[in-house]
Backbone as numpy.savetxt, mean C-alpha at the origin, in Angstrom:
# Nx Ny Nz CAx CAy CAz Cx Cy Cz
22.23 -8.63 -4.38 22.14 -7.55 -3.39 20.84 -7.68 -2.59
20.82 -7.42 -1.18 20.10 -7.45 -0.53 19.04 -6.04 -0.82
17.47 -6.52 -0.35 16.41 -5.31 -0.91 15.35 -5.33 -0.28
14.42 -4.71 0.17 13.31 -4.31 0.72 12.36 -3.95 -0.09
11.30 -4.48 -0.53 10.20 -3.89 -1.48 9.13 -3.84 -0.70
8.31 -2.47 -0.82 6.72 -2.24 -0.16 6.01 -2.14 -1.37
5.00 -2.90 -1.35 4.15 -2.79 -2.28 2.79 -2.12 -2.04
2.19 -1.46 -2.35 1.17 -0.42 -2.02 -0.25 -1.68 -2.50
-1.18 -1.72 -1.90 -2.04 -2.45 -2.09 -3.37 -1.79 -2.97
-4.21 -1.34 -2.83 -5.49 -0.40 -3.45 -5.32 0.28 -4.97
-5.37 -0.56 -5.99 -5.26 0.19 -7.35 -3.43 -0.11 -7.82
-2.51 -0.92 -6.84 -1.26 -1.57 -7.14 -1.44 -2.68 -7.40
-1.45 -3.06 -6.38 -1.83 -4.51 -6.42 -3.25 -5.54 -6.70
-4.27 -4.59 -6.40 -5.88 -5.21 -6.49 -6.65 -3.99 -6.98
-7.74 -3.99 -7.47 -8.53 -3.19 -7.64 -9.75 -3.67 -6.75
-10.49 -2.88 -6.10 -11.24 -3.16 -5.28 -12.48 -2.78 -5.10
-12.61 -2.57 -6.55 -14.04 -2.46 -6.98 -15.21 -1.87 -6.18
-14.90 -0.74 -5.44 -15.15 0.00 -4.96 -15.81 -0.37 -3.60
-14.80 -1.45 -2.97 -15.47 -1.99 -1.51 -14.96 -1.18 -0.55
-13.64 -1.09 -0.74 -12.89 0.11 0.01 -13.60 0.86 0.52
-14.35 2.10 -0.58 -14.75 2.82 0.17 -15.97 2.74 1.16
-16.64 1.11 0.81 -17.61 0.58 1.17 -17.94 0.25 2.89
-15.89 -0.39 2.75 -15.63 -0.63 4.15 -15.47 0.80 5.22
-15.23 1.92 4.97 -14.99 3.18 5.34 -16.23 3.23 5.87
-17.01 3.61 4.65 -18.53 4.44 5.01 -19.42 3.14 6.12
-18.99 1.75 6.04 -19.83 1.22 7.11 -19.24 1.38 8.67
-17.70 1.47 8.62 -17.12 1.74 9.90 -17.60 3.06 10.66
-17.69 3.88 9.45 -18.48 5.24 10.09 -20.16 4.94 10.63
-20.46 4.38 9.90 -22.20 4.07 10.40 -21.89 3.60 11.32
-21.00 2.79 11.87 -21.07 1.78 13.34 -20.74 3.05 13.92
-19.85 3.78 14.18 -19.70 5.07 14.81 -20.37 6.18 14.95
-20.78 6.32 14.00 -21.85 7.78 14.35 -23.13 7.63 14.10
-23.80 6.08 13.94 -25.09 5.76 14.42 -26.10 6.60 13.18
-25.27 6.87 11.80 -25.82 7.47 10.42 -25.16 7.22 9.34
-25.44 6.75 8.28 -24.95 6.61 6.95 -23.95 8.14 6.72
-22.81 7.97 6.24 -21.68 9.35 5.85 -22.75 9.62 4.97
-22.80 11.48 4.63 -23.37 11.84 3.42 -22.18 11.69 2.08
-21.17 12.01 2.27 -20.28 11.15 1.54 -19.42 10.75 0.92
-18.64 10.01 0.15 -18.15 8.58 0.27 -16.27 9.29 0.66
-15.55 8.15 1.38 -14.28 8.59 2.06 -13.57 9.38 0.98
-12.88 9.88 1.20 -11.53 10.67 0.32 -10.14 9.68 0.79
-10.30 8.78 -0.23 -8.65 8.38 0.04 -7.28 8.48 -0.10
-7.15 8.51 -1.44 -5.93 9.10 -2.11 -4.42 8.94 -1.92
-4.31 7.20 -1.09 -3.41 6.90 -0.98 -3.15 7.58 0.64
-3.97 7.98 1.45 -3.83 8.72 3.26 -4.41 7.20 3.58
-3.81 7.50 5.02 -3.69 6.67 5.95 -5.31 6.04 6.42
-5.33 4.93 7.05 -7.02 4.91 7.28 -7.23 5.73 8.90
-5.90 5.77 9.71 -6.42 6.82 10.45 -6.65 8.83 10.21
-6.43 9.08 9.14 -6.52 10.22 8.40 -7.88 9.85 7.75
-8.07 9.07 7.09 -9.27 8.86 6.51 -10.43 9.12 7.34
-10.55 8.31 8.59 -12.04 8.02 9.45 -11.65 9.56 10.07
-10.53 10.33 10.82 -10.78 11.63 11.17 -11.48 12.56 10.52
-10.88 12.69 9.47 -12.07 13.72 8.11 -12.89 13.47 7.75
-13.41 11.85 7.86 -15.02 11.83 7.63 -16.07 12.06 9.16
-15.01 11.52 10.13 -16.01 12.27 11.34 -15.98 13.63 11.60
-14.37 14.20 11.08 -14.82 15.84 11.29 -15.82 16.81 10.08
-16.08 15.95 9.12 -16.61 16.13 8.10 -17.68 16.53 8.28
-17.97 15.75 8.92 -19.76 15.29 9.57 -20.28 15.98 10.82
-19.17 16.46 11.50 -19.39 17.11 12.84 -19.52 16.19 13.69
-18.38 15.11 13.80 -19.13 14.20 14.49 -17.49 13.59 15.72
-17.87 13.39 16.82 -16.47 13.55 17.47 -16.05 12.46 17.11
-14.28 12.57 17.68 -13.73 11.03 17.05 -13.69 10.38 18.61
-13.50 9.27 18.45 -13.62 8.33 19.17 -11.85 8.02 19.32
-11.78 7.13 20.23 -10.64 6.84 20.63 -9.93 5.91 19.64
-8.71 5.68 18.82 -8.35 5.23 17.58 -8.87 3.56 18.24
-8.41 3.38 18.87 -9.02 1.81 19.29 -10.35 1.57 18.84
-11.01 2.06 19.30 -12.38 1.81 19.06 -13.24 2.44 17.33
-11.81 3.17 16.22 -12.34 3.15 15.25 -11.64 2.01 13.98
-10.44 1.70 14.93 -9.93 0.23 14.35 -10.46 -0.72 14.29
-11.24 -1.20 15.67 -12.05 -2.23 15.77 -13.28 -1.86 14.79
-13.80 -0.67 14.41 -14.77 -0.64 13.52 -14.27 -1.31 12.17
-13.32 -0.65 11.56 -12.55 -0.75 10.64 -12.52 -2.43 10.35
-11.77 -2.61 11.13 -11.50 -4.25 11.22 -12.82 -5.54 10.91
-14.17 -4.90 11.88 -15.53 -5.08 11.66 -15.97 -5.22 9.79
-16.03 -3.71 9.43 -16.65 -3.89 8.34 -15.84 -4.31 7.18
-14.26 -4.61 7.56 -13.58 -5.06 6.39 -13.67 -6.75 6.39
-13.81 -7.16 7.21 -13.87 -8.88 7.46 -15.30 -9.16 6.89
-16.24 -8.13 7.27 -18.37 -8.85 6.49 -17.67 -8.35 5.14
-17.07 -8.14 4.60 -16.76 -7.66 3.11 -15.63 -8.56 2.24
-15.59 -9.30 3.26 -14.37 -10.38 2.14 -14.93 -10.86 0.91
-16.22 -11.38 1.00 -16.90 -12.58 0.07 -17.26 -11.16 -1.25
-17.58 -10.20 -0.87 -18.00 -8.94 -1.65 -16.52 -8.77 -2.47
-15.35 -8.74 -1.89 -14.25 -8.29 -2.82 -13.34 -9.55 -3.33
-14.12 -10.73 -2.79 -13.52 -11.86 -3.70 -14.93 -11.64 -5.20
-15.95 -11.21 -5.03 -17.07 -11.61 -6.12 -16.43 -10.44 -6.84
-16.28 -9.26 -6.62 -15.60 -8.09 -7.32 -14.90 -7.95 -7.45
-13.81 -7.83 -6.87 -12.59 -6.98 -6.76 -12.05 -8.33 -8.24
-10.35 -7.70 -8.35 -9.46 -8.38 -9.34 -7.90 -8.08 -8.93
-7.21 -9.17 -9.19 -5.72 -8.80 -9.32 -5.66 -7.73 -10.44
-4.57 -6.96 -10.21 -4.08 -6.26 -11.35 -3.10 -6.85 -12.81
-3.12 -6.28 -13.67 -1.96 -7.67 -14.62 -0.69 -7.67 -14.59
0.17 -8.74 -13.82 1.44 -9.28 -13.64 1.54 -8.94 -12.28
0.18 -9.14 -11.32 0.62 -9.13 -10.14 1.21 -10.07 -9.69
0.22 -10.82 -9.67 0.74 -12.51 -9.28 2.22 -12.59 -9.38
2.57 -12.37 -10.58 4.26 -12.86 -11.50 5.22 -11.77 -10.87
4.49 -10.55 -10.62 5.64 -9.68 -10.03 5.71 -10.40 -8.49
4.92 -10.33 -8.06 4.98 -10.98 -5.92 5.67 -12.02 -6.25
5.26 -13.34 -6.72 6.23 -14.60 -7.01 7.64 -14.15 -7.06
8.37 -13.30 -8.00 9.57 -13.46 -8.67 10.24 -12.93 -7.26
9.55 -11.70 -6.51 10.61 -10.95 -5.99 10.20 -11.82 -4.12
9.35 -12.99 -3.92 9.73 -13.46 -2.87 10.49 -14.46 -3.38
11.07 -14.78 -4.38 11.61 -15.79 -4.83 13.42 -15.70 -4.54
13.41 -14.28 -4.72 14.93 -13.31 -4.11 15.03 -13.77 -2.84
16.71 -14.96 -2.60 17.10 -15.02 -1.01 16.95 -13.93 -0.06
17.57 -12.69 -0.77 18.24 -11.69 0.04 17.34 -10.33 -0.23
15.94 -10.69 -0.40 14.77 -9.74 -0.18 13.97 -9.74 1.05
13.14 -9.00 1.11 12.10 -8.96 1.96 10.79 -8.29 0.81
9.64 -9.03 0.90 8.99 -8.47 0.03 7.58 -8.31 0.90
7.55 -6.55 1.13 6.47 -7.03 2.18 5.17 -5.48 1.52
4.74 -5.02 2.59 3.45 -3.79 2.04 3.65 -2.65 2.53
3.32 -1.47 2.31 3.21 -0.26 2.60 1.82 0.05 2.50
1.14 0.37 3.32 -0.57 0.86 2.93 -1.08 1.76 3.64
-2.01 2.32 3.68 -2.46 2.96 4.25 -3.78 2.55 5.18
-4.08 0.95 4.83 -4.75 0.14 5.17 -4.43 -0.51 6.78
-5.21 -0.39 8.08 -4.82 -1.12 8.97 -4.41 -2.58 8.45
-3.48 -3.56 9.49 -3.06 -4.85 9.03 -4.17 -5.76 8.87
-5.40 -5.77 9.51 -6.03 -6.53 9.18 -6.80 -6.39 8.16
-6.81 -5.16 7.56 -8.01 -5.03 6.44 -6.95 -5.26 4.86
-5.74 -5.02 5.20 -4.64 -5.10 4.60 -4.53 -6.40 3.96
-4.91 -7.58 5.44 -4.80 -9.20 4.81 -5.96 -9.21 4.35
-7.01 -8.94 4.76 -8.47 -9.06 3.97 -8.54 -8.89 2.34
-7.63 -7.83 2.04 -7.85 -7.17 0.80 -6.80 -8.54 0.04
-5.89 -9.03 0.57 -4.92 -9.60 0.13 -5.67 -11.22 -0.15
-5.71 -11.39 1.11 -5.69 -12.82 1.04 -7.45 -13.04 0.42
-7.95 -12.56 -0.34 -9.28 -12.89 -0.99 -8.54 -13.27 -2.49
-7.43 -12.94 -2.80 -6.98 -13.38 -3.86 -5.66 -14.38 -3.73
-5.37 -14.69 -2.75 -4.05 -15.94 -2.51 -2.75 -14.83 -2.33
-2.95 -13.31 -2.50 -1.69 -12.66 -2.62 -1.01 -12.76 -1.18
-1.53 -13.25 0.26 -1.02 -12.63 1.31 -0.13 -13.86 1.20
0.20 -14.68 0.87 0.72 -15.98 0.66 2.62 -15.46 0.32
2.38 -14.34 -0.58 3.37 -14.07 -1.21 4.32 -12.51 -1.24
3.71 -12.56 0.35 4.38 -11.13 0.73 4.49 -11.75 2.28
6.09 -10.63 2.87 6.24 -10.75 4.40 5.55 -9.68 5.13
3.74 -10.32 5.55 3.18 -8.98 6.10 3.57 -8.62 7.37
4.12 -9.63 8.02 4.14 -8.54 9.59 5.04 -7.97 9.93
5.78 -7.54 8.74 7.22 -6.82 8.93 6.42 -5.23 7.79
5.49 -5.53 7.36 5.03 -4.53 6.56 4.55 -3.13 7.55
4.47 -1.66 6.82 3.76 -0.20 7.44 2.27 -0.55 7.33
1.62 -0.02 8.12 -0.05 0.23 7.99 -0.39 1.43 8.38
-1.57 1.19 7.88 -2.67 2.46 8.69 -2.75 3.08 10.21
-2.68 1.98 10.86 -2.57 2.40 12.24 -1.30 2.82 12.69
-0.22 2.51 12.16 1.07 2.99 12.68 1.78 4.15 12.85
0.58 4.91 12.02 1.29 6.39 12.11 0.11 7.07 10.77
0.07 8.53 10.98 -1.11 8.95 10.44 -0.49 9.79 8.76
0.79 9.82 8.90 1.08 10.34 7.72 1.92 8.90 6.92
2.33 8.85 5.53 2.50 7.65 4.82 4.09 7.57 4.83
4.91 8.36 4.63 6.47 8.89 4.84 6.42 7.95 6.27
6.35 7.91 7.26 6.48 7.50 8.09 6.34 6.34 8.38
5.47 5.71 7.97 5.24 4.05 7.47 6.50 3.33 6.54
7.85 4.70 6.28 8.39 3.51 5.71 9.37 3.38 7.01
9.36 4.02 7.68 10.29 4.06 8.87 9.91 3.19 9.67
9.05 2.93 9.66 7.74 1.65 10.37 8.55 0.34 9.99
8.37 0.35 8.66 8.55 -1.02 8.10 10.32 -1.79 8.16
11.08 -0.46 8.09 12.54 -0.52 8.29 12.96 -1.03 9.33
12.60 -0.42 10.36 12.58 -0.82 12.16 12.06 -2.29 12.03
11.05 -2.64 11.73 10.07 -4.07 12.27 11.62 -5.03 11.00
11.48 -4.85 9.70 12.86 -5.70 9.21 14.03 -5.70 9.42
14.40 -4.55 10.41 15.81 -4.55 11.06 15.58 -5.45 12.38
14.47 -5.57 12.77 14.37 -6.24 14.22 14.23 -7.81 13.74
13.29 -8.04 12.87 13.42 -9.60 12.81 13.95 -10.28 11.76
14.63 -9.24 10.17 14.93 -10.54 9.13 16.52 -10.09 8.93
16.48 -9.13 9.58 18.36 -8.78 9.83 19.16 -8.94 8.94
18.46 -7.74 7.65 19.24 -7.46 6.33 20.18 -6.09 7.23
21.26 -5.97 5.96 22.00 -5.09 6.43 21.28 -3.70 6.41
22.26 -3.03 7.09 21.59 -1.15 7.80 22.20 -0.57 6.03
21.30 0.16 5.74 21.64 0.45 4.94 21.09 0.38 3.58
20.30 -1.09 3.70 19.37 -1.92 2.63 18.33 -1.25 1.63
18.75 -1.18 0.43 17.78 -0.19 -0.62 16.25 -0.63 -0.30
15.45 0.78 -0.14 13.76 0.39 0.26 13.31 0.87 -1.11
12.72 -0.19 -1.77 11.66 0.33 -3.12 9.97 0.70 -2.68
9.49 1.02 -3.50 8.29 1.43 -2.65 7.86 1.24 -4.35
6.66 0.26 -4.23 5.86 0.06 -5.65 4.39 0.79 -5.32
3.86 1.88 -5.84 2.46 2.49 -5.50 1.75 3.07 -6.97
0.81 3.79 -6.37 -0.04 3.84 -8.01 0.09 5.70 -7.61
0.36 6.35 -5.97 -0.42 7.88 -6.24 0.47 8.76 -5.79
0.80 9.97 -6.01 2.08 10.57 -5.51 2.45 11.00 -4.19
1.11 10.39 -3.42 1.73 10.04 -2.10 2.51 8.88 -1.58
2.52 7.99 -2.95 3.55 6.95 -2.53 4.81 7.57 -3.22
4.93 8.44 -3.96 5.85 8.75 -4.49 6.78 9.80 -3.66
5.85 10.35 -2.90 5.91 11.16 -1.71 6.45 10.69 -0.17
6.22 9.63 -0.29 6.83 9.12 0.54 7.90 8.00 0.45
8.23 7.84 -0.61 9.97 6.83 -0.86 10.62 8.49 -0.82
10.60 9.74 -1.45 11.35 10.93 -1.75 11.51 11.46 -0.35
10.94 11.42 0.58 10.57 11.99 2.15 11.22 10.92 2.91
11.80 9.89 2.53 12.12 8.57 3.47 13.49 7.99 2.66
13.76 8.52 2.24 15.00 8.50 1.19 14.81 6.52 0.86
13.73 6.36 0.21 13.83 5.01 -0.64 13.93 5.68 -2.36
13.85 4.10 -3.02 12.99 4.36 -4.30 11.79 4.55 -4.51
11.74 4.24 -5.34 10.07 3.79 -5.98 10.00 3.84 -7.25
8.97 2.83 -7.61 8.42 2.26 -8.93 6.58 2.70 -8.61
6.46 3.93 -9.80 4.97 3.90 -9.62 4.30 3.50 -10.78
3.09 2.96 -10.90 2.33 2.43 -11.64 1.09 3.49 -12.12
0.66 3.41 -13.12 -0.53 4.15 -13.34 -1.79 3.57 -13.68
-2.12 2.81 -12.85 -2.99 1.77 -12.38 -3.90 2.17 -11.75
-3.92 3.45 -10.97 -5.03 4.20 -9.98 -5.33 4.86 -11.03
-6.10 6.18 -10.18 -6.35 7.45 -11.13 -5.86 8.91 -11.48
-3.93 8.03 -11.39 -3.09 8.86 -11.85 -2.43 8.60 -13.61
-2.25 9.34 -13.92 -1.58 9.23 -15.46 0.03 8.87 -14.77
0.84 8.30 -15.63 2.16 8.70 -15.97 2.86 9.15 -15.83
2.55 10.32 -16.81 2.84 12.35 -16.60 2.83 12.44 -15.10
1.64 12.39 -14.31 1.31 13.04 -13.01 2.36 12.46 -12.07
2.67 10.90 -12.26 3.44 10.34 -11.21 5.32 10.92 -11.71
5.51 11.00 -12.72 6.95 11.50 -12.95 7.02 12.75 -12.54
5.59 13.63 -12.40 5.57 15.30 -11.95 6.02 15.25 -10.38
5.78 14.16 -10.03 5.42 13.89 -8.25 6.90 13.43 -8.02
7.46 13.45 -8.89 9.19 13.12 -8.81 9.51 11.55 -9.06
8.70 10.59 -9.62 9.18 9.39 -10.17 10.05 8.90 -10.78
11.18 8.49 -10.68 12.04 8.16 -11.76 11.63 6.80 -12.67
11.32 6.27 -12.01 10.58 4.78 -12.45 9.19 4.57 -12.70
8.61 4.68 -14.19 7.03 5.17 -14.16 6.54 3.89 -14.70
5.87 2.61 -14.70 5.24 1.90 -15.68 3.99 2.14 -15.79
2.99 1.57 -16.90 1.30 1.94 -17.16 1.38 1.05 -16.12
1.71 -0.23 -15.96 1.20 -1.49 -15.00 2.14 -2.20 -14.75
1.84 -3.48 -14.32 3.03 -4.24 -13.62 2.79 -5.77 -14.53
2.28 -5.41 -15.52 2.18 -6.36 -16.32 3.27 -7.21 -16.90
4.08 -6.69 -17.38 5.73 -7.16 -17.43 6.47 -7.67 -16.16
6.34 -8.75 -15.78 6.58 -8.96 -14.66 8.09 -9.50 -13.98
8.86 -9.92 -15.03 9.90 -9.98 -15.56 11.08 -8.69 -15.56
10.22 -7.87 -16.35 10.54 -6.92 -16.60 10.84 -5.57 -15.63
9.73 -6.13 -14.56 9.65 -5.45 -12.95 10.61 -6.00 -12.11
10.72 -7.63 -12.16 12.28 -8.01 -11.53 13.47 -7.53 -11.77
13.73 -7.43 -14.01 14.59 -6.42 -13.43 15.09 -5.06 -13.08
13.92 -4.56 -12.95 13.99 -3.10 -12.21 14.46 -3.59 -11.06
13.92 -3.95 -10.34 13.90 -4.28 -8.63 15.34 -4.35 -8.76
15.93 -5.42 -9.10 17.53 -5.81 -8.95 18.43 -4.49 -9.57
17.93 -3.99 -10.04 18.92 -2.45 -10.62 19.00 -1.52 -9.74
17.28 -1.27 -8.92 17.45 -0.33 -7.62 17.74 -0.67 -6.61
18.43 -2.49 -6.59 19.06 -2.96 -5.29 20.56 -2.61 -5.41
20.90 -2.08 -6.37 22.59 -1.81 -7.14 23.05 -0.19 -6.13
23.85 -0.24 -5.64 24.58 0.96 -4.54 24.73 2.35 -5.31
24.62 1.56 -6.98 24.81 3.94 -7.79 23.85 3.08 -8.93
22.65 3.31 -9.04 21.59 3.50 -10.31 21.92 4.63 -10.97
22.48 3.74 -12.14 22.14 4.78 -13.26 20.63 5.97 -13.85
21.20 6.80 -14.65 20.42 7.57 -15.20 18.79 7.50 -14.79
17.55 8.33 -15.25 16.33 7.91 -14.98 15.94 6.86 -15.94
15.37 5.81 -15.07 14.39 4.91 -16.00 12.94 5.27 -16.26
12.38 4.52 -16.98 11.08 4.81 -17.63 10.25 3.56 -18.17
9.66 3.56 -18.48 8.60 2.48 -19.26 7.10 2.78 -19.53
């Protein structure tokens, strides 16, 4: 069966050892000409939601989204060599991305809240951008709420890899705004408790599919192929 998987990047797929918020608070210094007092609120929001609340935070006007992308874009590229020395894959990332671009009749691409370029930054410091279809993937810039990014990503793979209308969207994330947004966008989702959500919290957020990690990677393929099936059974768990 044909399938669509978004994989959520920040605490899913990589841990990022706290550059993330690193890259935020310097995009703001290029903008408001002062160190943030402080550090971003992310929580799985968009990076254009993000830089608004830290400039309205601050009292500080926003700038035209162009010109806080190009910041964005700025301090996430001087930060590559920083989140290759820090950052880490998560366990069975690698083995989960492999198996499911390995699927003819997939598309295995991202959902983030990350503009595209800071998106490959975060990716490709570990060989992962290798093993996802990013320019069919949602970002940060595409729209300011995360529900909407999957509508993003649907449109861009209906336009160029021309799976059928209709095609099950999984959505793999760690926070119940990804959970929040497969339930708001009528996909699945598989959440992980890999961020600094429990379990409990992500099945509260309406999860049917909960793992600690993606360590079982095998084991995540065959999830994937069960929520590519037209009537899924009962709730799963792990």
């Amino acid at each position: 069966m044909p399938l669509i998987v978004l994989w959520d990047i920040d605490h899913t797929l990589i841990d990022n050892a706290g550059v993330s918020k690193e890259i935020y608070a310097a995009a703001y210094t290029a903008l408001a000409g002062t160190p943030p007092a402080r550090p971003a609120t992310t929580e799985g929001r968009t990076d254009r939601l993000i830089m608004r609340d830290m400039l309205l935070e601050h009292g500080k006007p926003e700038p035209a989204w162009e010109t806080v992308e190009a910041a964005l874009a700025r301090a996430g590229e001087d930060r590559l060599g920083e989140l290759r020395e820090r950052g880490t894959v998560l366990p069975g990332v690698r083995g989960a991305l492999k198996a499911a671009s390995a699927q003819d009749s997939w598309v295995s691409s991202v959902l983030t809240g990350n503009i595209m370029s800071n998106a490959r930054v975060k990716l490709s410091a570990f060989g992962l951008d290798r093993l996802l279809d990013m320019p069919v993937g949602g970002y940060g810039a595409d729209a300011e709420q995360r529900p909407a990014l999957v509508d993003v990503a649907r449109q861009r793979i209906r336009n160029h890899r021309h799976l059928p209308d209709g095609t099950t969207v999984v959505l793999v994330g760690d926070t119940p705004r990804d959970v929040e947004a497969a339930l708001m966008s009528g996909a699945e989702v598989i959440a992980v408790a890999t961020g600094s959500h429990t379990q409990a919290e992500l099945a509260a957020a309406g999860a049917r599919v909960v793992l600690p990690d993606l360590s079982d990677a095998a084991g995540v393929l065959q999830l994937l192929k069960a929520l590519a099936e037209p009537q899924v059974p009962g709730a799963m768990s792990g």
